[in-house]
C-alpha positions as CSV (number, residue, x, y, z in Angstrom):
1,X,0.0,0.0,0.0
2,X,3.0,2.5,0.9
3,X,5.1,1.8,-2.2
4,X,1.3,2.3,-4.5
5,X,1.7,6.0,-2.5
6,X,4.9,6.9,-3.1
7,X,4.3,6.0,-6.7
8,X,0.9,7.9,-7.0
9,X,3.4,11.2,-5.0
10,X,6.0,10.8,-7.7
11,X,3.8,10.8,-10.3
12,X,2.2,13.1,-9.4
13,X,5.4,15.2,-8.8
14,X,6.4,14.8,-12.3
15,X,3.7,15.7,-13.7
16,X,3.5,19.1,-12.0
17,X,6.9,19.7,-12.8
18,X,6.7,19.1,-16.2
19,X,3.3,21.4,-16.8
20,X,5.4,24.4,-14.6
21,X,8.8,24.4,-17.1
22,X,7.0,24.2,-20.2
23,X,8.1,27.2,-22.4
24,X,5.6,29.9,-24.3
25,X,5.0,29.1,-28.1
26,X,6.7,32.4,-29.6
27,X,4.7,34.6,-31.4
28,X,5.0,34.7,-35.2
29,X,5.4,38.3,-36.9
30,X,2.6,38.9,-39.6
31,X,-0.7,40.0,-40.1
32,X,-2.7,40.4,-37.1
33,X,-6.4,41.0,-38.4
34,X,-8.6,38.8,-41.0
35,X,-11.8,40.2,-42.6
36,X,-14.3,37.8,-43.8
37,X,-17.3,39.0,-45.8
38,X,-20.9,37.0,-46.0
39,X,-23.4,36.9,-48.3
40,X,-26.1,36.8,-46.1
41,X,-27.3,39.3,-42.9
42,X,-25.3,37.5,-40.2
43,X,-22.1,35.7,-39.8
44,X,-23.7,32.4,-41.6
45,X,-22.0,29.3,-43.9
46,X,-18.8,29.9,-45.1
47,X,-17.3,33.6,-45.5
48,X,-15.4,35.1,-48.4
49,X,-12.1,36.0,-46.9
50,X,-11.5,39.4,-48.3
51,X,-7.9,39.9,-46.5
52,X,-5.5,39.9,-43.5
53,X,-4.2,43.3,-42.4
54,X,-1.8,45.0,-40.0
55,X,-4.5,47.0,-37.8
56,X,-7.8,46.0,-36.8
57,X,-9.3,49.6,-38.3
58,X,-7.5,48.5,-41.8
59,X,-10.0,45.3,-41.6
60,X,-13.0,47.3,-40.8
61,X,-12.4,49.6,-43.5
62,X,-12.0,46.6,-45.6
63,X,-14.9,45.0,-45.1
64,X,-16.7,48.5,-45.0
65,X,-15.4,48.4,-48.6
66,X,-15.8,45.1,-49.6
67,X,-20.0,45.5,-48.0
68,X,-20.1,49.2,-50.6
69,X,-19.7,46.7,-53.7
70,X,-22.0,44.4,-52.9
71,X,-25.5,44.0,-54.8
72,X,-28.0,46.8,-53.7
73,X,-30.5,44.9,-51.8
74,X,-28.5,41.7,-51.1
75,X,-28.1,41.6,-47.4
76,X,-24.6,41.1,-46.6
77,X,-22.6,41.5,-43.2
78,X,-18.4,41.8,-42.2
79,X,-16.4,40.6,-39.3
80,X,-13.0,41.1,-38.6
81,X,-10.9,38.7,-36.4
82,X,-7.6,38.3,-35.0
83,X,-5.0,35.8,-36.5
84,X,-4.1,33.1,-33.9
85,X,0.2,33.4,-34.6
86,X,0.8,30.8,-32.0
């Protein structure tokens, strides 16, 4: 019964240690913003990707841009998110 304790305390040990010294995924340099552009009033099915930009108010004037040439009178909607670098 002892020895099935000290092997649960070492294991347990080890595995605390090893979550603790585990190092950061570094950040890739790129763009940080992605605008997506749908066809329909809401973020629905699968978007048209009109870019990736530096800035988050370079996306939204993007997508501002990309909605302008649209159809008159097709309902269409923008989003802008960030680019996961890691």
């Amino acid at each position: 019964m002892i020895r099935i304790l000290r092997l649960a305390v070492a294991a347990l040990t080890f595995g605390a240690s090893a979550c603790a010294t585990r190092e950061p995924l570094p950040v890739e340099a790129g763009p940080g913003w992605t605008a997506h552009g749908y066809l329909t009033p809401g973020a629905d099915g699968d978007p048209e990707i009109i870019g990736t930009f530096a800035s988050e108010a370079e996306c939204l004037g993007a997508v501002d841009d990309w909605m302008s040439r649209q159809v008159v009178g097709n309902p269409v909607s923008g989003e802008c998110l960030p680019v996961d670098r890691r």
